[in-house]
C-alpha positions as CSV (number, residue, x, y, z in Angstrom):
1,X,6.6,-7.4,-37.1
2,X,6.2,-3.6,-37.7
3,X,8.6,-2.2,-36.0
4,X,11.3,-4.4,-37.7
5,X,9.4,-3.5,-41.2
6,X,9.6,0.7,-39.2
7,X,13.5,-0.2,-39.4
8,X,13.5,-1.4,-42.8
9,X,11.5,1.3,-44.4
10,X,14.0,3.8,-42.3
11,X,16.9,2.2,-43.9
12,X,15.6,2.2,-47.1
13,X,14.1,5.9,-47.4
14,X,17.8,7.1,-47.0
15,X,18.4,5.6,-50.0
16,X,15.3,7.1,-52.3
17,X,15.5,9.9,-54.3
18,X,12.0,10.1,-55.8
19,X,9.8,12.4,-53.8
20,X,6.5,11.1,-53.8
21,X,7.8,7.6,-52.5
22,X,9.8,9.6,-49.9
23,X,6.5,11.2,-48.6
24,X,4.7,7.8,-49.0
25,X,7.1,6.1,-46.8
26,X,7.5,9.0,-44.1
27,X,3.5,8.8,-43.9
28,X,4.2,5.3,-42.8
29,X,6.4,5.9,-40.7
30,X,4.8,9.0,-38.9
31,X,1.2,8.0,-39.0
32,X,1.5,3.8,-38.9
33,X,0.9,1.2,-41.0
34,X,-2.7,0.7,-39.9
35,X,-3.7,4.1,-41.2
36,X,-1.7,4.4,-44.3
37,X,-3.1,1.2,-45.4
38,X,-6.4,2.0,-44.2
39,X,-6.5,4.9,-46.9
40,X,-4.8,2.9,-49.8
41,X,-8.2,1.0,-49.5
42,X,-10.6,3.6,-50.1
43,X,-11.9,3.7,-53.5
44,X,-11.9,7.7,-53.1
45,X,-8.1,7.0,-52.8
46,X,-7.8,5.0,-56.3
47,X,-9.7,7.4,-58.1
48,X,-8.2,10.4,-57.0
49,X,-4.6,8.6,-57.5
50,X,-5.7,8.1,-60.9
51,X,-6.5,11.2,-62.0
52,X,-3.7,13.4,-60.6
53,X,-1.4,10.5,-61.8
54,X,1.8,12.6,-64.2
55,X,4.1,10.8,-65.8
């Protein structure tokens, strides 16, 4: 299962233009899936997410 969602997320950061889902999916793909989602989970994450959130 990951390494055919590794192939997808490959395929489909060629196609994005927005940076910061760029980096989000190369830290997938460099670090893993377990650890990525590991830190999405963190409230320390959320907050910090929040607050340096620009729009």
């Amino acid at each position: 299962m990951e390494r055919q969602s590794k192939k997808q997320l490959e395929a489909f950061v060629k196609n994005v233009d927005e940076y910061p889902l760029k980096s989000d999916i190369d830290g997938v793909l460099e670090y893993g899936f377990d650890v990525i989602c590991e830190e999405l989970m963190t409230p320390e994450f959320e907050l910090l997410t929040i607050r340096e959130y620009q729009d």
